[in-house]
DRENPA-3360 file (N, C-alpha, C; in nm, 2 decimals, always signed):
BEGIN
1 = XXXXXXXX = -9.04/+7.12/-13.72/-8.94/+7.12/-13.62/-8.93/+6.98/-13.56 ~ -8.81/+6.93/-13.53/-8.81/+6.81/-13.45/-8.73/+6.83/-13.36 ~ -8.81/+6.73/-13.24/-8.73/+6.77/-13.15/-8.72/+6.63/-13.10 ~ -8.56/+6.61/-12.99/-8.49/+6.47/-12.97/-8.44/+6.50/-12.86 ~ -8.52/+6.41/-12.73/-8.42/+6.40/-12.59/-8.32/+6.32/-12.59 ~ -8.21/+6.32/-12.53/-8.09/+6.33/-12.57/-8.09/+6.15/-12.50 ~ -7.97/+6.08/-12.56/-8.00/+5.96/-12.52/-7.89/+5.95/-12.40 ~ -7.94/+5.83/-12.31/-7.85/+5.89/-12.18/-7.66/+5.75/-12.23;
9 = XXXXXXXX = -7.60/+5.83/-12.11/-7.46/+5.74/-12.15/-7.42/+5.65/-12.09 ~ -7.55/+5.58/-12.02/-7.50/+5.44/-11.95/-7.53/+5.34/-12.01 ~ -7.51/+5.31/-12.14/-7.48/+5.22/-12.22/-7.63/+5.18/-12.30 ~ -7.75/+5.21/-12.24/-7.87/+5.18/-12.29/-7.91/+5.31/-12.41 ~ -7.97/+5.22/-12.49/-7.98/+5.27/-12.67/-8.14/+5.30/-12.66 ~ -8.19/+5.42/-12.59/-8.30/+5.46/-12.63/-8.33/+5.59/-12.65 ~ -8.43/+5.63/-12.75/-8.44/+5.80/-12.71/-8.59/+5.80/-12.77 ~ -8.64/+5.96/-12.74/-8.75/+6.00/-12.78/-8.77/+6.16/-12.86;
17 = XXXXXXXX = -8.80/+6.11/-13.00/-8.83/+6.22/-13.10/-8.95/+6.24/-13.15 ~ -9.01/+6.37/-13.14/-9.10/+6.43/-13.19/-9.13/+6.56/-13.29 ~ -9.23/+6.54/-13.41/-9.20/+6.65/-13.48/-9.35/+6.64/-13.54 ~ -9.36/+6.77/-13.57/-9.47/+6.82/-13.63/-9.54/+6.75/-13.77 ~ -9.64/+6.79/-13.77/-9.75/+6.69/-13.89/-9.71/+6.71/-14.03 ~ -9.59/+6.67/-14.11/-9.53/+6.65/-14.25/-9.51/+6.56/-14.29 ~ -9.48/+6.53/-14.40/-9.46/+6.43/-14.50/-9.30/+6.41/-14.55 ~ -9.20/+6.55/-14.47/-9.06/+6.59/-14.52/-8.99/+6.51/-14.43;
25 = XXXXXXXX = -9.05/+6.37/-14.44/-8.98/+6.27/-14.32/-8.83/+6.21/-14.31 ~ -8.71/+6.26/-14.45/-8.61/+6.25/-14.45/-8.54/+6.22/-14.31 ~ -8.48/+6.33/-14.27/-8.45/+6.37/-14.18/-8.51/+6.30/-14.02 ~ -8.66/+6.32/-13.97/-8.67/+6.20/-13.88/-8.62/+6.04/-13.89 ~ -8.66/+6.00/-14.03/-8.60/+5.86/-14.08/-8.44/+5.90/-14.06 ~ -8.36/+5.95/-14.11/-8.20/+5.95/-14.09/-8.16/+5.96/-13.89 ~ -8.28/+5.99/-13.82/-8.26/+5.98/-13.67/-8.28/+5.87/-13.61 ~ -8.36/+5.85/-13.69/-8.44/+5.71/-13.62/-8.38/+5.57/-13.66;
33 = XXXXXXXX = -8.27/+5.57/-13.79/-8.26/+5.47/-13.84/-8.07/+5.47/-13.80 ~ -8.03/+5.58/-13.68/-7.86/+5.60/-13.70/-7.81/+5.49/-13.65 ~ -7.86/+5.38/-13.59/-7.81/+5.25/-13.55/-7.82/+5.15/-13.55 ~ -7.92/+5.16/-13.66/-7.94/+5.04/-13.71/-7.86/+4.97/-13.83 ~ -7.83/+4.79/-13.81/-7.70/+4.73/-13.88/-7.76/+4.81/-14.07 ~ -7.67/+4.79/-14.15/-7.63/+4.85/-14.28/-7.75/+4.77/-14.35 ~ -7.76/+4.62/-14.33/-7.79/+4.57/-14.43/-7.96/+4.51/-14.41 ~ -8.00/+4.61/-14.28/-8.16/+4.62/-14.28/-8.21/+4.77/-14.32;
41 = XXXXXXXX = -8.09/+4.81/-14.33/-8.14/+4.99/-14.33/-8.30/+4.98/-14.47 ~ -8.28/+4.91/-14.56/-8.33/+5.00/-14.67/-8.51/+4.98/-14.60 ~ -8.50/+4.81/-14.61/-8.67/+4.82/-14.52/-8.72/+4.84/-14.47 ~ -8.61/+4.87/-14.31/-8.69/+4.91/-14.19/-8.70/+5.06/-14.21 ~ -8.62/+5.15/-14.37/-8.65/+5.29/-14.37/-8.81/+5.31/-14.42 ~ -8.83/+5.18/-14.54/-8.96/+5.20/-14.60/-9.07/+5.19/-14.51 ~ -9.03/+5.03/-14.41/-9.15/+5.03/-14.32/-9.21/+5.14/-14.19 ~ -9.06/+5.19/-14.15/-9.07/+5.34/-14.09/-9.17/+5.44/-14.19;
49 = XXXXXXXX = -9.12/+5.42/-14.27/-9.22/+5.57/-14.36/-9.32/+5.55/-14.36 ~ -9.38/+5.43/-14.40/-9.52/+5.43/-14.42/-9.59/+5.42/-14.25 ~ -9.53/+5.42/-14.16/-9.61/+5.40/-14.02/-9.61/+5.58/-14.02 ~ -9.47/+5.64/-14.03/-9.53/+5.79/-14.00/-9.59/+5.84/-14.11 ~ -9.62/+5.81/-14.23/-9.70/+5.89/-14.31/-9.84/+5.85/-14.29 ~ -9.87/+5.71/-14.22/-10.00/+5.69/-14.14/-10.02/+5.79/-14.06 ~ -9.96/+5.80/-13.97/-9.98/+5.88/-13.85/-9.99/+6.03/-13.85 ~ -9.96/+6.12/-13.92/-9.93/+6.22/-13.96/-10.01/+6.27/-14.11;
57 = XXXXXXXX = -10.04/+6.20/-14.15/-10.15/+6.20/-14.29/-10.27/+6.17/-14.25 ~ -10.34/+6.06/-14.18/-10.43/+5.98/-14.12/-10.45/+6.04/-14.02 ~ -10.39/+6.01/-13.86/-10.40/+6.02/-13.78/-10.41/+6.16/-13.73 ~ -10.31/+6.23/-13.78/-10.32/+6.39/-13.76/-10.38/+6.48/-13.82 ~ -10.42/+6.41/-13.93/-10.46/+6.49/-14.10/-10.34/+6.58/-14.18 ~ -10.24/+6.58/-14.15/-10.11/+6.67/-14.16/-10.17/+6.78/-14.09 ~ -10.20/+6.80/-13.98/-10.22/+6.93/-13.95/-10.06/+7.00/-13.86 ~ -10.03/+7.08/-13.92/-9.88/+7.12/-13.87/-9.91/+7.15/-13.72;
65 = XXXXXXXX = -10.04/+7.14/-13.64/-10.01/+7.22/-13.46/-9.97/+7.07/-13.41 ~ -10.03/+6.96/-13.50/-10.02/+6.83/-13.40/-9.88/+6.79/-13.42 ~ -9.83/+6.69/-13.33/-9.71/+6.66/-13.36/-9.75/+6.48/-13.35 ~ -9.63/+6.38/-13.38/-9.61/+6.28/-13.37/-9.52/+6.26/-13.29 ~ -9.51/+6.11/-13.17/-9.41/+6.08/-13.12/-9.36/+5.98/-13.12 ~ -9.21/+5.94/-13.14/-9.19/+5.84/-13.15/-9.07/+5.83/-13.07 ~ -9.09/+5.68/-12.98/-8.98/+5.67/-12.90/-8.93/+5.51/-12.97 ~ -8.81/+5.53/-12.95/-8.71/+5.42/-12.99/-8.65/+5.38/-12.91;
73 = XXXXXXXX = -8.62/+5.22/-12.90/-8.51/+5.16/-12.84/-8.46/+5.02/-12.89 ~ -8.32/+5.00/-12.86/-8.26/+4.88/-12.90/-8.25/+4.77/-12.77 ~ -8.29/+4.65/-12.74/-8.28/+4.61/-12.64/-8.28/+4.43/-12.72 ~ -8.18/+4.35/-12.66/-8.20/+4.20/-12.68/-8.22/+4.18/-12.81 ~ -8.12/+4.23/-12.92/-8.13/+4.23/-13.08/-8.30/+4.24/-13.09 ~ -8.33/+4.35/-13.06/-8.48/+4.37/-13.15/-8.47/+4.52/-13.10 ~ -8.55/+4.60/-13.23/-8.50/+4.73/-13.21/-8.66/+4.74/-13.23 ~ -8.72/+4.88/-13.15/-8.85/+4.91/-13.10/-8.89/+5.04/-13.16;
81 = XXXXXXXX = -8.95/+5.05/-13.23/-9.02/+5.18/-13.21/-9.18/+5.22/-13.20 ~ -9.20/+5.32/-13.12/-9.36/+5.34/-13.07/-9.44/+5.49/-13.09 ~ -9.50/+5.49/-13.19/-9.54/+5.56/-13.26/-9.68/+5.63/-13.24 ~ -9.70/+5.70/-13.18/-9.79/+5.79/-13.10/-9.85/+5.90/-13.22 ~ -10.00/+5.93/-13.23/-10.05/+6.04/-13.32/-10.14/+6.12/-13.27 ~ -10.16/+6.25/-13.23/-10.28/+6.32/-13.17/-10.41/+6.27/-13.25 ~ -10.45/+6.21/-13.35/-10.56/+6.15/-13.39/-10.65/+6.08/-13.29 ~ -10.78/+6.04/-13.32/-10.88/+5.97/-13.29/-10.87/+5.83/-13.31;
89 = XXXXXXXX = -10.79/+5.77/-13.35/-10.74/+5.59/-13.40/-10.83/+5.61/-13.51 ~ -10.84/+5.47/-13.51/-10.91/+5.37/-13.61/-11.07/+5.41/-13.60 ~ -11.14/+5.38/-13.70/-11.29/+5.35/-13.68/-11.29/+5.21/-13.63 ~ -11.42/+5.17/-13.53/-11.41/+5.01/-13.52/-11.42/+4.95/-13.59 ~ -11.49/+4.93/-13.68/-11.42/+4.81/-13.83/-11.31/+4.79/-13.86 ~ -11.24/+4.90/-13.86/-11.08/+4.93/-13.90/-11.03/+4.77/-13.83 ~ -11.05/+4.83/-13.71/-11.00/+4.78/-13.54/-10.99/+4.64/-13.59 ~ -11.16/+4.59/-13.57/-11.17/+4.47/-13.58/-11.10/+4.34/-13.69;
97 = XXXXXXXX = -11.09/+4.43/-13.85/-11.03/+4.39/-13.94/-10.89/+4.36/-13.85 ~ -10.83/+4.45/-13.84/-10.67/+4.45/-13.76/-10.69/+4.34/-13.64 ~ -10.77/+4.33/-13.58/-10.74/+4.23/-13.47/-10.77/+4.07/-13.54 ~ -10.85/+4.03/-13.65/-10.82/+3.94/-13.69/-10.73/+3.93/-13.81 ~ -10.64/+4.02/-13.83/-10.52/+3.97/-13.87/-10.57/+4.00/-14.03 ~ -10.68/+4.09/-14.07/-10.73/+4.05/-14.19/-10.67/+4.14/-14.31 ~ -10.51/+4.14/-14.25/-10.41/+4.25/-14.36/-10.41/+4.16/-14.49 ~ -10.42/+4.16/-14.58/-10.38/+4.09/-14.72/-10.31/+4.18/-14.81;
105 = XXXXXXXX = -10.28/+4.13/-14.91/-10.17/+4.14/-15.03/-10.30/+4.28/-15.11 ~ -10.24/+4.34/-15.11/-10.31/+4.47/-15.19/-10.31/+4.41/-15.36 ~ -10.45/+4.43/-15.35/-10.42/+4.48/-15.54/-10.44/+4.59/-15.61 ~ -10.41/+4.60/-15.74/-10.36/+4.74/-15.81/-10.50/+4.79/-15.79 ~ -10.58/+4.74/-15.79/-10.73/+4.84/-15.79/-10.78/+4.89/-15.66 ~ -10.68/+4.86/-15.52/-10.72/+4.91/-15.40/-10.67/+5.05/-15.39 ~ -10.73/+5.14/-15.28/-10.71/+5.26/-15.29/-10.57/+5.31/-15.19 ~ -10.59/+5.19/-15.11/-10.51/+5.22/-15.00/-10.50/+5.07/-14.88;
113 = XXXXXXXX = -10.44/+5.06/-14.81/-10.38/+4.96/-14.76/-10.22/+4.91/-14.76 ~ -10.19/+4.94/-14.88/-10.04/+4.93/-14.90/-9.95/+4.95/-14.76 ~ -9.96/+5.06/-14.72/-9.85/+5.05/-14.57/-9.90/+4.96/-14.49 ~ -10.01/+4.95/-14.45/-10.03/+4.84/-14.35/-9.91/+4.71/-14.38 ~ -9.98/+4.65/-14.54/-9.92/+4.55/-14.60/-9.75/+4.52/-14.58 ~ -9.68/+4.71/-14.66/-9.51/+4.69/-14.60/-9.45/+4.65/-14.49 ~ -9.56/+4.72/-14.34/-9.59/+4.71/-14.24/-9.52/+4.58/-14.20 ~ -9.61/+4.52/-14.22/-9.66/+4.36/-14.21/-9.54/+4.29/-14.27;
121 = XXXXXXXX = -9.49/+4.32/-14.39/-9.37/+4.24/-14.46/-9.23/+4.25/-14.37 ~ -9.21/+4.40/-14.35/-9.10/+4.44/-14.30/-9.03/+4.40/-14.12 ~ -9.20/+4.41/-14.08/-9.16/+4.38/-13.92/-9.17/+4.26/-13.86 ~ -9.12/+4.23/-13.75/-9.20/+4.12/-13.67/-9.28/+4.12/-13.56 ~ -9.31/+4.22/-13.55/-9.45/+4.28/-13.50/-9.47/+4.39/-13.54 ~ -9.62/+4.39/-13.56/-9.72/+4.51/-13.57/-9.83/+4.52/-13.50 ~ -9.85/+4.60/-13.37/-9.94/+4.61/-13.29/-9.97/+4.74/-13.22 ~ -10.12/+4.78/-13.24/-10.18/+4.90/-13.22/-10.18/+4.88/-13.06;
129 = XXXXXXXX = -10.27/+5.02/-13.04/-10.30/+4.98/-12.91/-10.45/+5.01/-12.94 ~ -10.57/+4.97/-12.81/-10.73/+4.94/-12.87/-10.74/+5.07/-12.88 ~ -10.74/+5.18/-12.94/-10.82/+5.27/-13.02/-10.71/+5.30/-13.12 ~ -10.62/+5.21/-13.14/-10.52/+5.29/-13.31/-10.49/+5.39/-13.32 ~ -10.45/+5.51/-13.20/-10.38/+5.59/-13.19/-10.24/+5.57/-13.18 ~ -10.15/+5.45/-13.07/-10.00/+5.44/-13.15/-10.00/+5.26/-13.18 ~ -9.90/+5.29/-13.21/-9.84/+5.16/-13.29/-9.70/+5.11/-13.28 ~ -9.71/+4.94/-13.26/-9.59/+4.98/-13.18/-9.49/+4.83/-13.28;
137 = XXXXXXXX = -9.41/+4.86/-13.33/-9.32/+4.77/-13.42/-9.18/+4.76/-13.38 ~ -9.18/+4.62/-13.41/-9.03/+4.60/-13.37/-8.94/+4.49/-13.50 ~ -8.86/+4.48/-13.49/-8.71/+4.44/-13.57/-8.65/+4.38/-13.52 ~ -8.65/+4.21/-13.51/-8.57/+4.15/-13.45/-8.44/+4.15/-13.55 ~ -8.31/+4.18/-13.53/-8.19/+4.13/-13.58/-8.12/+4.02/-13.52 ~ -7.99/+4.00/-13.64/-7.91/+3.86/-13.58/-7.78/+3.93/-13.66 ~ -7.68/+3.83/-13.61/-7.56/+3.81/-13.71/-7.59/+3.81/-13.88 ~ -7.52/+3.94/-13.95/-7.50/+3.93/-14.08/-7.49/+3.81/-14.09;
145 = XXXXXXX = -7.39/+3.71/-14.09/-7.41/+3.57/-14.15/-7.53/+3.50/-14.11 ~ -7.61/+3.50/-14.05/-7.72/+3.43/-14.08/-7.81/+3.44/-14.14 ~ -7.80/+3.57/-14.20/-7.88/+3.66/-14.30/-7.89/+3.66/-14.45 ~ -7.75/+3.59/-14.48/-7.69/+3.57/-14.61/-7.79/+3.52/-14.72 ~ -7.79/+3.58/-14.81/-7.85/+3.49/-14.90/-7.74/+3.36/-14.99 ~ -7.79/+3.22/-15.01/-7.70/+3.13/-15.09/-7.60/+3.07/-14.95 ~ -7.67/+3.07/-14.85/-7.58/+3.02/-14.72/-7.69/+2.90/-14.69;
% end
């Protein structure tokens, strides 16, 4: 079940959705992504997925009582989202890797790391909070034309 407080109508673009511990993230991704310009959609869908299938795979263990929350907002061309898990965070090594930045390029023989990695490609920030329970990424946009490729 997901649930979405409603966004208010004095012109500010934020809201807050929450849904239970799955993997059938269609649907939150098509809520989370309804305002965002056309020609970031495909990324910021992938880099979205891999943060809630952290969170909800990892963080919650998929267990269906916990839920995930995520609040969104658009403010000053950068679009926010903050990603909340009933989990325990990170172990401290986890942490510590993460705080020196020690994300690298996955190779085919790792087991896992990949989303961190997308993570990392997709956004212009990626920052936990000190125990790695949520996470909080943001999306700077601009003018399609400055985006062009061959410009």
């Amino acid at each position: 079940m997901i649930a979405i407080a409603p966004r208010p109508t004095s012109g500010r673009r934020w809201g807050t959705l929450s849904f239970a511990s799955t993997l059938h993230l269609r649907p939150v991704l098509d809520l989370l992504l309804a305002d965002v310009p056309s020609y970031c959609e495909c990324e910021l869908r992938l880099g979205l997925q891999e943060a809630l299938v952290n969170a909800a795979t990892h963080g919650n263990n998929l267990d269906p009582t916990k839920t995930v929350l995520v609040q969104f907002f658009f403010i000053h061309n950068q679009y926010w989202w903050i990603i909340s898990d009933q989990g325990s965070g990170f172990p401290s090594d986890f942490l510590d890797m993460l705080r020196c930045k020690a994300i690298c390029e996955p190779t085919e023989y790792q087991e896992g790391g990949r989303g961190l990695y997308i993570m990392h490609q997709v956004f212009d920030l990626v920052q936990w909070d000190s125990d790695g329970a949520e996470l909080r990424l943001c999306k700077k946009v601009g003018p399609l034309a400055r985006l062009a490729i061959g410009r």
